[in-house]
Structures are given as structure tokens and as C-alpha cells.
CHARMM-style PDB file with segment names, atoms N, HN, CA, C and O in Angstrom:
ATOM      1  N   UNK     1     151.680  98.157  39.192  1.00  0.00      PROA
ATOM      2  CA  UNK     1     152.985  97.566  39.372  1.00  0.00      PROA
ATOM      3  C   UNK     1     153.602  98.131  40.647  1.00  0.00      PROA
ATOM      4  O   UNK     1     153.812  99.262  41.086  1.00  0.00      PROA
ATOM      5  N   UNK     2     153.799  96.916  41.050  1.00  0.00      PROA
ATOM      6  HN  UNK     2     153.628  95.997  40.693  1.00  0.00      PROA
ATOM      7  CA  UNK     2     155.044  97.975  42.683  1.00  0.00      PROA
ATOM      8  C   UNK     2     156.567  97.360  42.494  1.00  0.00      PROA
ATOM      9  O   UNK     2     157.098  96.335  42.065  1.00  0.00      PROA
ATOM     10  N   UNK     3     156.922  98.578  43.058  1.00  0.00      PROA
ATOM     11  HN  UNK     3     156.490  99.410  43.406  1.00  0.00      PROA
ATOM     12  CA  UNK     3     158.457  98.526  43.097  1.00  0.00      PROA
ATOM     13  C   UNK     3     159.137  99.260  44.562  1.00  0.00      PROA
ATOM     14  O   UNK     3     159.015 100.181  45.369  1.00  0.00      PROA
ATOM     15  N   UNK     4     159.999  97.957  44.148  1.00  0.00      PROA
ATOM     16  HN  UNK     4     160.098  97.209  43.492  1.00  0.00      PROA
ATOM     17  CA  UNK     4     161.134  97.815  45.545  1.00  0.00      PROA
ATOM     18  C   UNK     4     162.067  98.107  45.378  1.00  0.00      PROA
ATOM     19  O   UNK     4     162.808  97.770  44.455  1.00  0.00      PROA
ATOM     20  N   UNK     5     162.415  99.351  46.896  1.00  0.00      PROA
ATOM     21  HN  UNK     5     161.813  99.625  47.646  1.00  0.00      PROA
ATOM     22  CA  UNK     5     163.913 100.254  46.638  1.00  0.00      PROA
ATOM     23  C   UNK     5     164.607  99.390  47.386  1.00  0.00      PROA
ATOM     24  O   UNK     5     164.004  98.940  48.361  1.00  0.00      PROA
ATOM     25  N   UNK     6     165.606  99.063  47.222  1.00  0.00      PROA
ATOM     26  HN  UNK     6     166.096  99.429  46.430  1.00  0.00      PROA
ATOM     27  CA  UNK     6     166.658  98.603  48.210  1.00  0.00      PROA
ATOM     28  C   UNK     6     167.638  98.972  48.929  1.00  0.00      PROA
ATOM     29  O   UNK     6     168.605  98.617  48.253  1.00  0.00      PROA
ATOM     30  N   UNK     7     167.996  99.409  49.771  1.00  0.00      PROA
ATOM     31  HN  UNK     7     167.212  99.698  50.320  1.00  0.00      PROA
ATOM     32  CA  UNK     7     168.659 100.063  50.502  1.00  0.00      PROA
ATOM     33  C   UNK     7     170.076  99.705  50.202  1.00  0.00      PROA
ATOM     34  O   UNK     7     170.375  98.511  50.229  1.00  0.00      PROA
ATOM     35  N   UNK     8     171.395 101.001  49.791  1.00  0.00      PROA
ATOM     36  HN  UNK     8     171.152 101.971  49.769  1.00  0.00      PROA
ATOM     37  CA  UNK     8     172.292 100.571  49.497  1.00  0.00      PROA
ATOM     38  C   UNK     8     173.469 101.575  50.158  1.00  0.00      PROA
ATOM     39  O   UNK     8     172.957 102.359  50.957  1.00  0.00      PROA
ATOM     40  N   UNK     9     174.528 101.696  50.056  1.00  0.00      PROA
ATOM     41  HN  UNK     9     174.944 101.059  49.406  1.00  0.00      PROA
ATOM     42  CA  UNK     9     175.573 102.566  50.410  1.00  0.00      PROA
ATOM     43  C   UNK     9     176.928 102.706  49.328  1.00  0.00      PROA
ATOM     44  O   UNK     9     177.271 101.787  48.585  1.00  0.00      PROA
ATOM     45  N   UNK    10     177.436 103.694  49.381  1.00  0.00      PROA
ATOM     46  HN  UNK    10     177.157 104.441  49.984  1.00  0.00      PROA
ATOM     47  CA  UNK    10     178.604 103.591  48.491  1.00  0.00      PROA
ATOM     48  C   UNK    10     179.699 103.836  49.473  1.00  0.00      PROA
ATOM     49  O   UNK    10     179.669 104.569  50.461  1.00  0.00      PROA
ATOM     50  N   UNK    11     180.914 102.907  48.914  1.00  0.00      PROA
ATOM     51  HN  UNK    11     180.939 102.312  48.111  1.00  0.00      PROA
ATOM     52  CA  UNK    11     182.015 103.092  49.984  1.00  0.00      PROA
ATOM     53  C   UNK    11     183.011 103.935  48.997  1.00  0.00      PROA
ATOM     54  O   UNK    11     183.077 104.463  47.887  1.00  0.00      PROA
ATOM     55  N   UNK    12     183.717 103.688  50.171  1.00  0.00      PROA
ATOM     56  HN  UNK    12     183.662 103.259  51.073  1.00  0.00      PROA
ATOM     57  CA  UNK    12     185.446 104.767  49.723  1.00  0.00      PROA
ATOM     58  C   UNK    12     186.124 103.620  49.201  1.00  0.00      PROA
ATOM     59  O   UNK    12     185.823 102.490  49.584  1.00  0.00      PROA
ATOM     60  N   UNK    13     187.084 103.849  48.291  1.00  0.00      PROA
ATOM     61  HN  UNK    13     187.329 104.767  47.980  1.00  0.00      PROA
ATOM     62  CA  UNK    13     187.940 102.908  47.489  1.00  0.00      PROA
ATOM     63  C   UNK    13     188.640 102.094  49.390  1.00  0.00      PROA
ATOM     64  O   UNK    13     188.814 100.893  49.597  1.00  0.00      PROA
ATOM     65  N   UNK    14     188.812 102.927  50.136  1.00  0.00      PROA
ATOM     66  HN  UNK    14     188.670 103.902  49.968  1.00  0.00      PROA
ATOM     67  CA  UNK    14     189.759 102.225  51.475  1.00  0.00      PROA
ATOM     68  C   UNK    14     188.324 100.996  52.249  1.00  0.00      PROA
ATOM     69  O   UNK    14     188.471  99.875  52.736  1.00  0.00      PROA
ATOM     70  N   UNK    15     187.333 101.638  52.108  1.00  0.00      PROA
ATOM     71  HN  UNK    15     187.214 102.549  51.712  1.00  0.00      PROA
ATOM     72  CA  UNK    15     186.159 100.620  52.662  1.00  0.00      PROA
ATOM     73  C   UNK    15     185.619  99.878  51.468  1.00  0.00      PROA
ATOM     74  O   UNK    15     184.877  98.918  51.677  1.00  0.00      PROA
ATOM     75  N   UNK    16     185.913 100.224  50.261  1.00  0.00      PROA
ATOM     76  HN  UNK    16     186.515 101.004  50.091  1.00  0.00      PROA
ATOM     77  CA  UNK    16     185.446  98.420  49.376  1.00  0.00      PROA
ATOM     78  C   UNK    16     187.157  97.596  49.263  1.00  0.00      PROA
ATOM     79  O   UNK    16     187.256  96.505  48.701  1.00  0.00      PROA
ATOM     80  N   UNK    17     188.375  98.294  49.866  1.00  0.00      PROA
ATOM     81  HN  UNK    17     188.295  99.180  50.322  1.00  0.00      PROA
ATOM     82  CA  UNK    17     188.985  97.250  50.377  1.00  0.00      PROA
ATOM     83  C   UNK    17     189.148  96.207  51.508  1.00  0.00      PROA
ATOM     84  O   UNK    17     189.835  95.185  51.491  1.00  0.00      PROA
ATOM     85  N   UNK    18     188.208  96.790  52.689  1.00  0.00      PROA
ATOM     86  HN  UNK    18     187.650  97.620  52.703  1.00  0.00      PROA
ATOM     87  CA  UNK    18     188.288  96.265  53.164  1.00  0.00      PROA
ATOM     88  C   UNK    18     187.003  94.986  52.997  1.00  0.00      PROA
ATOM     89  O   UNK    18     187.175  93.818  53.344  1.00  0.00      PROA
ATOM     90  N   UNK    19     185.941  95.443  52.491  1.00  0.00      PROA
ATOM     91  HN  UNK    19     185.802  96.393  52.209  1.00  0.00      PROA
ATOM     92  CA  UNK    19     184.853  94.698  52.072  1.00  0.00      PROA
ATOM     93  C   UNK    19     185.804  93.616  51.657  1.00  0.00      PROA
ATOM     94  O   UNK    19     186.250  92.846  52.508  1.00  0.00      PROA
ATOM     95  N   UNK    20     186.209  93.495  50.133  1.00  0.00      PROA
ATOM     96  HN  UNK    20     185.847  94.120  49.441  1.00  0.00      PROA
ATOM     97  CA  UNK    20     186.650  92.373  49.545  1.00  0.00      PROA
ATOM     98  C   UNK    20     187.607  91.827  50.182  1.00  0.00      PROA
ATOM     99  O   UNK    20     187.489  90.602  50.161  1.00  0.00      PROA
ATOM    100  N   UNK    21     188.875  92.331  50.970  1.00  0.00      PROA
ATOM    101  HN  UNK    21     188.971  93.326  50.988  1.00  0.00      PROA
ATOM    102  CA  UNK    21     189.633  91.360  51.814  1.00  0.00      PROA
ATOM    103  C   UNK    21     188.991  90.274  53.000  1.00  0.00      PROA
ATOM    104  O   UNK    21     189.276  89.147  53.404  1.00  0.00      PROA
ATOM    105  N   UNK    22     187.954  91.315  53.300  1.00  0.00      PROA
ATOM    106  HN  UNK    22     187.722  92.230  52.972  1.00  0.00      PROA
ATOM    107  CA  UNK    22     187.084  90.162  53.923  1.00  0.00      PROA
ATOM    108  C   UNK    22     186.076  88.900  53.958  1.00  0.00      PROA
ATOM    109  O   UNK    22     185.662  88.058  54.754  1.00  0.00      PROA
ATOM    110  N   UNK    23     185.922  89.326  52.459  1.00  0.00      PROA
ATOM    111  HN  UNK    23     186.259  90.010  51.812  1.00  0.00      PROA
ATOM    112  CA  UNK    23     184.969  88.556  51.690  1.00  0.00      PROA
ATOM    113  C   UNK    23     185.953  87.392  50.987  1.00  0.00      PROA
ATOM    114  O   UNK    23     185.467  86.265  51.082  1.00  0.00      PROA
ATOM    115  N   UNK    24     186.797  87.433  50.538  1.00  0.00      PROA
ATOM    116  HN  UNK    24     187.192  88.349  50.460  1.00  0.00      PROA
ATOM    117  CA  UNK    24     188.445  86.555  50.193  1.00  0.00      PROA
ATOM    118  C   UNK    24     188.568  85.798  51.528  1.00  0.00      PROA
ATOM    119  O   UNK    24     188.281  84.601  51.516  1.00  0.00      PROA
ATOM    120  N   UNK    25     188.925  86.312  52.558  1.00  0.00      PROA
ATOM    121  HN  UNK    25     189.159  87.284  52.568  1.00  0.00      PROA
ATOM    122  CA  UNK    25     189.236  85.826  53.590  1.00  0.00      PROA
ATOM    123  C   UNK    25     188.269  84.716  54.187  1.00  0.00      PROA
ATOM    124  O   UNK    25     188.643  83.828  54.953  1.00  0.00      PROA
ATOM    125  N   UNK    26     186.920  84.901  53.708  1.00  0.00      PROA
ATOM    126  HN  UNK    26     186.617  85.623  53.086  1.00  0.00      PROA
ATOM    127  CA  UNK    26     186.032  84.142  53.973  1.00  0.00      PROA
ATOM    128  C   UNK    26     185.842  83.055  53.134  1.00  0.00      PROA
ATOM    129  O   UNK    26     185.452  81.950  53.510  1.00  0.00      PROA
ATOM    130  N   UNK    27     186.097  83.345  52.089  1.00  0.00      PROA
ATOM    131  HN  UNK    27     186.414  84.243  51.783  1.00  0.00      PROA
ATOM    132  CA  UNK    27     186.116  82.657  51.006  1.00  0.00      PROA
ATOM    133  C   UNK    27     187.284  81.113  50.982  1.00  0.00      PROA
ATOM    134  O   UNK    27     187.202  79.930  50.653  1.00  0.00      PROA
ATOM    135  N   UNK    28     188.119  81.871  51.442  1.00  0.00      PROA
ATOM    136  HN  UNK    28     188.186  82.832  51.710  1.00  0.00      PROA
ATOM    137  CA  UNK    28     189.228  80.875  51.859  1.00  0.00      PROA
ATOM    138  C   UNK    28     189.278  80.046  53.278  1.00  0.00      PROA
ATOM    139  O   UNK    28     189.945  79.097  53.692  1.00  0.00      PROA
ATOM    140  N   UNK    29     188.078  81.007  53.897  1.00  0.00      PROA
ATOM    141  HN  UNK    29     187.536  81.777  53.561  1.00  0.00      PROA
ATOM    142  CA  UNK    29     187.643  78.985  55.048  1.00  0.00      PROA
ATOM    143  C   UNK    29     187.473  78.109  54.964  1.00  0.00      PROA
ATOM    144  O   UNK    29     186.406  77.804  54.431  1.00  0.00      PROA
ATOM    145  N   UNK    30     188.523  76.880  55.490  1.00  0.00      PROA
ATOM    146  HN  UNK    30     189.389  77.128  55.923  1.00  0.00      PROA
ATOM    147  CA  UNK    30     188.086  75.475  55.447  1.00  0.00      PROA
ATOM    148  C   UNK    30     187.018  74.869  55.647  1.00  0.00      PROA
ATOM    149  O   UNK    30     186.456  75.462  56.567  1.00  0.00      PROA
ATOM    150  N   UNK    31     186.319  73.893  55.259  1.00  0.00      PROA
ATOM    151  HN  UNK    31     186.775  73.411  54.511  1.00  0.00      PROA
ATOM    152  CA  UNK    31     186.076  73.100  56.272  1.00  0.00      PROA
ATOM    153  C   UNK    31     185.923  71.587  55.366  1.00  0.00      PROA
ATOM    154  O   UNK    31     185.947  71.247  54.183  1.00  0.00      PROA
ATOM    155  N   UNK    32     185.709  70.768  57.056  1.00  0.00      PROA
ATOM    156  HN  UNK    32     185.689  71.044  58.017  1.00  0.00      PROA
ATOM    157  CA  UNK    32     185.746  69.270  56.284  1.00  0.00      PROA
ATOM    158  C   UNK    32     184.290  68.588  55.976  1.00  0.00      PROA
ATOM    159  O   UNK    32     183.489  68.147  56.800  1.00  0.00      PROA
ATOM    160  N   UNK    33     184.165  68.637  54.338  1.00  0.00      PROA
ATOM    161  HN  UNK    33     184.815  68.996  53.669  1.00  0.00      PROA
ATOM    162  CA  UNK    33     182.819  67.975  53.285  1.00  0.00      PROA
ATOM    163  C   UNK    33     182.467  67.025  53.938  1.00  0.00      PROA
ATOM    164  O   UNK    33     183.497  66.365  54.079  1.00  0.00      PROA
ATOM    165  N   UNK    34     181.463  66.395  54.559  1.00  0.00      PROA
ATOM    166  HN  UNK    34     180.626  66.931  54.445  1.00  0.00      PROA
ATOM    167  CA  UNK    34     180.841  65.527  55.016  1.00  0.00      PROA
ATOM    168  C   UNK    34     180.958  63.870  54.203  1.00  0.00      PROA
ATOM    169  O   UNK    34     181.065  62.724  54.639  1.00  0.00      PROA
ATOM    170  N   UNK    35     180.855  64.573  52.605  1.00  0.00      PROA
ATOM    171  HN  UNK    35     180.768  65.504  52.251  1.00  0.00      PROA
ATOM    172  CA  UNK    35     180.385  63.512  51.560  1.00  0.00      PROA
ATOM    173  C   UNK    35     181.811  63.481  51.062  1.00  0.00      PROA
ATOM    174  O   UNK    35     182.112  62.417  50.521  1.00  0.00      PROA
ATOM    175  N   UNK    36     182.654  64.296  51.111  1.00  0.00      PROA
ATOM    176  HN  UNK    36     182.409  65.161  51.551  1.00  0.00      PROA
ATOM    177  CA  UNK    36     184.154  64.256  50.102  1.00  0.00      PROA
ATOM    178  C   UNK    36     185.401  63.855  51.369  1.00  0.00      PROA
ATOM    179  O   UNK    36     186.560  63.487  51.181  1.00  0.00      PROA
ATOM    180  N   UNK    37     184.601  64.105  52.807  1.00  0.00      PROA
ATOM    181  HN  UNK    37     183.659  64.404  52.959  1.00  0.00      PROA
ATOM    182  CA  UNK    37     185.267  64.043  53.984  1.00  0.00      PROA
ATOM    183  C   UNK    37     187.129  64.265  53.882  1.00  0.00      PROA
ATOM    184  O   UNK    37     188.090  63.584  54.241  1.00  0.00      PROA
ATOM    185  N   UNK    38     186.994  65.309  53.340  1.00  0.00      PROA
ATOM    186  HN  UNK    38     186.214  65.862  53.048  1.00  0.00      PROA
ATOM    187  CA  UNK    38     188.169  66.338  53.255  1.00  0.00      PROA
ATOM    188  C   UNK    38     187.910  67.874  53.549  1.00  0.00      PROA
ATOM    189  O   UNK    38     186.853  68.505  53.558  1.00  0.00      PROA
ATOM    190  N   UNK    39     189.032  68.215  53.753  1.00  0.00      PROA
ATOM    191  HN  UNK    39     189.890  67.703  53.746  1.00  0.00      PROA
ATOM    192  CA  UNK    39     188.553  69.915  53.563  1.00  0.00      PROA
ATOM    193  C   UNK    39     188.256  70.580  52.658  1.00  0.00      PROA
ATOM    194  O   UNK    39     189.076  70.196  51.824  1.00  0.00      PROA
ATOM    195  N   UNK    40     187.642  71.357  52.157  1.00  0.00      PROA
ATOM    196  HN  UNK    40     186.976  71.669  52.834  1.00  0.00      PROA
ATOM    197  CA  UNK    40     187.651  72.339  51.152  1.00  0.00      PROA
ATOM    198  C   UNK    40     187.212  74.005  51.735  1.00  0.00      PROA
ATOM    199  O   UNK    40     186.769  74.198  52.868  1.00  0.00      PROA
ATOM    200  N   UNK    41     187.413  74.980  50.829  1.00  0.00      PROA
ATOM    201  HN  UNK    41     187.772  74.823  49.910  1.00  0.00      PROA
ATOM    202  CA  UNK    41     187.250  75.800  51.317  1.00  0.00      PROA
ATOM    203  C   UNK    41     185.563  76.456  50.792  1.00  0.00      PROA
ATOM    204  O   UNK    41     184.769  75.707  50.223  1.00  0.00      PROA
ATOM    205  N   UNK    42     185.306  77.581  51.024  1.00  0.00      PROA
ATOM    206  HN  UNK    42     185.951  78.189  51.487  1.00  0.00      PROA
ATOM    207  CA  UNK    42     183.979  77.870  50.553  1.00  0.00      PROA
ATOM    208  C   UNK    42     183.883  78.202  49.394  1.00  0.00      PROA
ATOM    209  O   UNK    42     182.762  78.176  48.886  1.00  0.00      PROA
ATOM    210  N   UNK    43     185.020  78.616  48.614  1.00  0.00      PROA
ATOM    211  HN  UNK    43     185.931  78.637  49.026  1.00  0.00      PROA
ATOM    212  CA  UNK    43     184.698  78.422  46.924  1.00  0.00      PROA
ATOM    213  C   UNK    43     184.623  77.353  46.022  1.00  0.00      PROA
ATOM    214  O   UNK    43     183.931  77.241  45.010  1.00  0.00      PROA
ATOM    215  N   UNK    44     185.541  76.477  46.596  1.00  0.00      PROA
ATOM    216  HN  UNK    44     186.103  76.568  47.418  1.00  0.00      PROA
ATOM    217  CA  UNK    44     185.235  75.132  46.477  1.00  0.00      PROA
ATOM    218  C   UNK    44     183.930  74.748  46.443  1.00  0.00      PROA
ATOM    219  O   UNK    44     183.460  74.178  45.458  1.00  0.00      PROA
ATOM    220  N   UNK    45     183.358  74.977  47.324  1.00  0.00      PROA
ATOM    221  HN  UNK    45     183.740  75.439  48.124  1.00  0.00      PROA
ATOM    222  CA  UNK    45     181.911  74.282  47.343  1.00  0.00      PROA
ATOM    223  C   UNK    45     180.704  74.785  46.554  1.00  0.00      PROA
ATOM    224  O   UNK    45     179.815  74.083  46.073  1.00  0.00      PROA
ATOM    225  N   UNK    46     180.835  76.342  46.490  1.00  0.00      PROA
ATOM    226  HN  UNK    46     181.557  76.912  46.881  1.00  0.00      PROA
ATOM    227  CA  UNK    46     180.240  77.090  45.526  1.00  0.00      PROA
ATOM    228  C   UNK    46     180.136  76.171  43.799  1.00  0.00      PROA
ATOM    229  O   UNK    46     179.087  75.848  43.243  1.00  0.00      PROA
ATOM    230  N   UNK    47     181.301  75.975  43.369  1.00  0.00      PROA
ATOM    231  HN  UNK    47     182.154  76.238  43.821  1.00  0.00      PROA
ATOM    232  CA  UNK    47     182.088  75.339  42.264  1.00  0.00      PROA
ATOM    233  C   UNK    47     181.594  74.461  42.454  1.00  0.00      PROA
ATOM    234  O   UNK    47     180.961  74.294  41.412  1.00  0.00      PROA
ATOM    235  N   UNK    48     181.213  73.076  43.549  1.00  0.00      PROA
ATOM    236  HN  UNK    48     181.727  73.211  44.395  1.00  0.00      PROA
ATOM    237  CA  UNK    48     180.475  71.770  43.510  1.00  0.00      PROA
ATOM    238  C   UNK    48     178.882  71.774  43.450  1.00  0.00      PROA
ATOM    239  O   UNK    48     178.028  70.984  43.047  1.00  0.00      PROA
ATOM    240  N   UNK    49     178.885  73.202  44.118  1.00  0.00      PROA
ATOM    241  HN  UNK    49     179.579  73.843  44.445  1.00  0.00      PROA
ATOM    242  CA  UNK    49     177.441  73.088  43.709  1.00  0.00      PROA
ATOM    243  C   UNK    49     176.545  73.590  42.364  1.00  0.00      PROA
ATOM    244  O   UNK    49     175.383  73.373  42.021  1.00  0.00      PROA
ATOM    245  N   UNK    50     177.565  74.304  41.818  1.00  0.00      PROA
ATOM    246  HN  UNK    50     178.509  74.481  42.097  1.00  0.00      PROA
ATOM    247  CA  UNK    50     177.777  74.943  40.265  1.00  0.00      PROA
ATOM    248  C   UNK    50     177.232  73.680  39.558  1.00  0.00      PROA
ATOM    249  O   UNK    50     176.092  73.508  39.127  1.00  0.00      PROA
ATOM    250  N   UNK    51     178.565  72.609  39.522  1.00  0.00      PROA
ATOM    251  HN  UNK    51     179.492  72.749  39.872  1.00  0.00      PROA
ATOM    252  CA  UNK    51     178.458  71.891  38.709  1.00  0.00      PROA
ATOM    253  C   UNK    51     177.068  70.917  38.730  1.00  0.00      PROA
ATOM    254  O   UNK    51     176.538  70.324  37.791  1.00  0.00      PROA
ATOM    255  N   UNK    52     176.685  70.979  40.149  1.00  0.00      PROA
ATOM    256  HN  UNK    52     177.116  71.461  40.912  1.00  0.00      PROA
ATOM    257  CA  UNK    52     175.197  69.812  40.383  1.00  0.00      PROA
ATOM    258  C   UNK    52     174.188  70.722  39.838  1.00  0.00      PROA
ATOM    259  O   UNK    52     173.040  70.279  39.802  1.00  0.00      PROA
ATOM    260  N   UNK    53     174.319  71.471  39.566  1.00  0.00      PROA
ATOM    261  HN  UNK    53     175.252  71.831  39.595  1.00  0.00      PROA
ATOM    262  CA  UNK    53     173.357  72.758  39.103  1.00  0.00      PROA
ATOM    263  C   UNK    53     173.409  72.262  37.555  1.00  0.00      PROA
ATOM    264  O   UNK    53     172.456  71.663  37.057  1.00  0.00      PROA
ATOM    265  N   UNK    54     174.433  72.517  36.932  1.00  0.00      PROA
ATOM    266  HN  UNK    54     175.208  73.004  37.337  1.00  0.00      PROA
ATOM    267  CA  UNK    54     174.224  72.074  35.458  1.00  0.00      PROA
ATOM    268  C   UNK    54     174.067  70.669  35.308  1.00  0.00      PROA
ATOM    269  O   UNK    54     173.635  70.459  34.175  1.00  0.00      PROA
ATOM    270  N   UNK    55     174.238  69.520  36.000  1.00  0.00      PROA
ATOM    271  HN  UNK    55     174.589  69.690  36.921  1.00  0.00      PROA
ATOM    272  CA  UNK    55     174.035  68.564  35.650  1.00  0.00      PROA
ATOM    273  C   UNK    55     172.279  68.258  35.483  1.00  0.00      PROA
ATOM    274  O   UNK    55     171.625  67.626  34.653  1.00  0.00      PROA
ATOM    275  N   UNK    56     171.881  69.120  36.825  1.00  0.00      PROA
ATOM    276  HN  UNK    56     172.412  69.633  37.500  1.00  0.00      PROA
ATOM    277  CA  UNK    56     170.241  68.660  37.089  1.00  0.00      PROA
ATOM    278  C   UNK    56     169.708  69.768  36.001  1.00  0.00      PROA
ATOM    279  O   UNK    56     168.494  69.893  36.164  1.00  0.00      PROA
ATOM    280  N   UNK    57     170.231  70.688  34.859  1.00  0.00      PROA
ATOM    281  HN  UNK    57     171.217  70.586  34.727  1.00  0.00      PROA
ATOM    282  CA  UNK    57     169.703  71.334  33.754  1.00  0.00      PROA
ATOM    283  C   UNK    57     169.774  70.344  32.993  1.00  0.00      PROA
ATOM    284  O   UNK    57     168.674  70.064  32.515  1.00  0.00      PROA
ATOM    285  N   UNK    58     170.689  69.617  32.636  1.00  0.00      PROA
ATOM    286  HN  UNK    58     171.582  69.844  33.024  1.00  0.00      PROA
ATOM    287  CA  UNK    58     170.991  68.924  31.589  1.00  0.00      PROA
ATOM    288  C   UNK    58     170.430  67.502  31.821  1.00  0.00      PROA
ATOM    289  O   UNK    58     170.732  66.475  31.214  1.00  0.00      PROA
ATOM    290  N   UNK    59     169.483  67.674  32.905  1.00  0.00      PROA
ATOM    291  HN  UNK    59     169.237  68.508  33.398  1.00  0.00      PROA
ATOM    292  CA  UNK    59     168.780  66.033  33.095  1.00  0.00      PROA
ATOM    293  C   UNK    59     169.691  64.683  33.141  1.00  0.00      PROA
ATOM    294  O   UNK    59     169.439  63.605  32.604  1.00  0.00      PROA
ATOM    295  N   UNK    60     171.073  65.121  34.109  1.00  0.00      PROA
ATOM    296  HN  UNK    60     171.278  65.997  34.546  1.00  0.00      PROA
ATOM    297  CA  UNK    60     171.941  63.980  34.475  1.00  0.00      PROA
ATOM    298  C   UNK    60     171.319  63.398  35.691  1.00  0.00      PROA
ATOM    299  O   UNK    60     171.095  62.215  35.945  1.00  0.00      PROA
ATOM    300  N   UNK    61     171.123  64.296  36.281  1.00  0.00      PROA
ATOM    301  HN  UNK    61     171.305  65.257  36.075  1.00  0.00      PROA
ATOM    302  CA  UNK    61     170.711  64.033  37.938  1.00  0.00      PROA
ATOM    303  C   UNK    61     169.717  65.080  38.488  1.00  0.00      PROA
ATOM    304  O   UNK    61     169.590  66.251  38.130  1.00  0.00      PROA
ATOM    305  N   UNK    62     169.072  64.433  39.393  1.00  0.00      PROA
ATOM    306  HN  UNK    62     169.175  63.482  39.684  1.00  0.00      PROA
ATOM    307  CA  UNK    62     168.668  65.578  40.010  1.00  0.00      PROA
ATOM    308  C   UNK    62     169.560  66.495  41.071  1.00  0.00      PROA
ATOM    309  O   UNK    62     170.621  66.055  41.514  1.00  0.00      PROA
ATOM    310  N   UNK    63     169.004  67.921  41.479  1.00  0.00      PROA
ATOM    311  HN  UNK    63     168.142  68.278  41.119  1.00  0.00      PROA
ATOM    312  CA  UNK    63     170.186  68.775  42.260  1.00  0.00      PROA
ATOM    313  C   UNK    63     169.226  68.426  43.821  1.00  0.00      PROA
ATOM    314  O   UNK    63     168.022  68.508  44.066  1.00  0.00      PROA
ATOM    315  N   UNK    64     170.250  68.073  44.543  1.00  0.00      PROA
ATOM    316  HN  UNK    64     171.228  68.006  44.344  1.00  0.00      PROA
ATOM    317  CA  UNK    64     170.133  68.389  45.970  1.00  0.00      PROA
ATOM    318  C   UNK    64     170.819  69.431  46.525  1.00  0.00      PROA
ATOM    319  O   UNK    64     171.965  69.608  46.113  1.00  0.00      PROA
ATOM    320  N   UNK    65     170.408  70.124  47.322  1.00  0.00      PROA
ATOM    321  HN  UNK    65     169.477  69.980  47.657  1.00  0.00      PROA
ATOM    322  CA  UNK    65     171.527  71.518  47.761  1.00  0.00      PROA
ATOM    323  C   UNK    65     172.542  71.427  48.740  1.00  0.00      PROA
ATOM    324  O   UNK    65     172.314  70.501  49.519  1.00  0.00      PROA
ATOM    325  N   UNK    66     173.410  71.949  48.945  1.00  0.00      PROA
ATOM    326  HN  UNK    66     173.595  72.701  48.312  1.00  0.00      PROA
ATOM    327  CA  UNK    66     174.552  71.490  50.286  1.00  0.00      PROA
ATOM    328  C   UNK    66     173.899  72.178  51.449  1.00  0.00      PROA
ATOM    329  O   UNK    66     173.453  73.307  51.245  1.00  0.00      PROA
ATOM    330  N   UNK    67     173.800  71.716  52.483  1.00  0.00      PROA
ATOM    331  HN  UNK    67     174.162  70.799  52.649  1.00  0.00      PROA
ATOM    332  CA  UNK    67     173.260  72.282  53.658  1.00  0.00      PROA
ATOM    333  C   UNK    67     174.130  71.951  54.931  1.00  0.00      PROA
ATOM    334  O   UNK    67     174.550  70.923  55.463  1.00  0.00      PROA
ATOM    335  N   UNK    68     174.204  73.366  55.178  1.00  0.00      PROA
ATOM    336  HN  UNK    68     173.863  74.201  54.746  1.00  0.00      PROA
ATOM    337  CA  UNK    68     175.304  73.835  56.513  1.00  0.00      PROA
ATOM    338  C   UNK    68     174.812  72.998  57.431  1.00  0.00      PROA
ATOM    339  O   UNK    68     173.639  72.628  57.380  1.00  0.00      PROA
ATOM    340  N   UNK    69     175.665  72.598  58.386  1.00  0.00      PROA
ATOM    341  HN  UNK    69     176.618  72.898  58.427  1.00  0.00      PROA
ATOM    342  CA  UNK    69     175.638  71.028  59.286  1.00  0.00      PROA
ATOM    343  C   UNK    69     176.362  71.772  60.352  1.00  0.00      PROA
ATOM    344  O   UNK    69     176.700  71.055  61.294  1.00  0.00      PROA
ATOM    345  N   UNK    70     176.709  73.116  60.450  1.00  0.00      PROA
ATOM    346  HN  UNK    70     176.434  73.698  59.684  1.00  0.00      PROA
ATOM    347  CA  UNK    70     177.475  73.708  61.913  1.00  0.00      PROA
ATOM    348  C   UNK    70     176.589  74.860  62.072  1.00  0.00      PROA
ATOM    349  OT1 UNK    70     176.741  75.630  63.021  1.00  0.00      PROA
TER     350      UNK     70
END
């Protein structure tokens, strides 16, 4: 059996704030859906692709994936 270490770090409560404000901040970028041709932000889309995820479990549809276009 082999096993893989992964390289990790521990921060200071002041550097996993800044981690997650930045990760929020990212989270909350627009942009405009190609197919919904509105904006949404990137959790939004996470959440649309959630749901195509359970549909193609549940044999509604099949899942196609969203693919970055910038």
C-alpha cells in the first residue's frame, strides 16, 4: 500500500482571517451565465451545478459541467 503526505500549514487565528475574507470575497464575484445570461456570483453557480449533480443521480438528466469561458 502507498501513501500520500500532503503538504499542509497551520495559520494564526489573524491569517485564517484573512484566508476566509478572501475566499468570501471571491465567492461573491460576478459574472454574466452564458445560458441564464445574467449575472451571478460564484456560489451561485456552485448551487447550479449542485443541483445538475443530483438530477443526473436521480436519472432526470444527464450532468454536463460548467466550463470557464474567460
Amino acid at each position: 500500500m502507498r501513501w500520500f503526505y500532503l503538504n499542509y500549514c497551520y495559520l494564526k487565528e489573524d491569517g485564517r482571517k484573512i484566508v476566509v475574507k478572501a475566499f468570501d470575497e471571491k465567492m461573491k464575484t460576478t459574472i454574466v451565465h452564458k445560458k441564464l445570461k445574467r449575472k451571478v456570483n460564484y456560489q451561485k453557480i456552485i448551487r447550479l451545478e449542485l443541483y445538475k449533480l443530483i438530477k443526473h443521480f436521480l436519472g432526470e438528466a444527464s450532468y454536463k459541467a460548467f466550463r470557464i469561458w474567460w
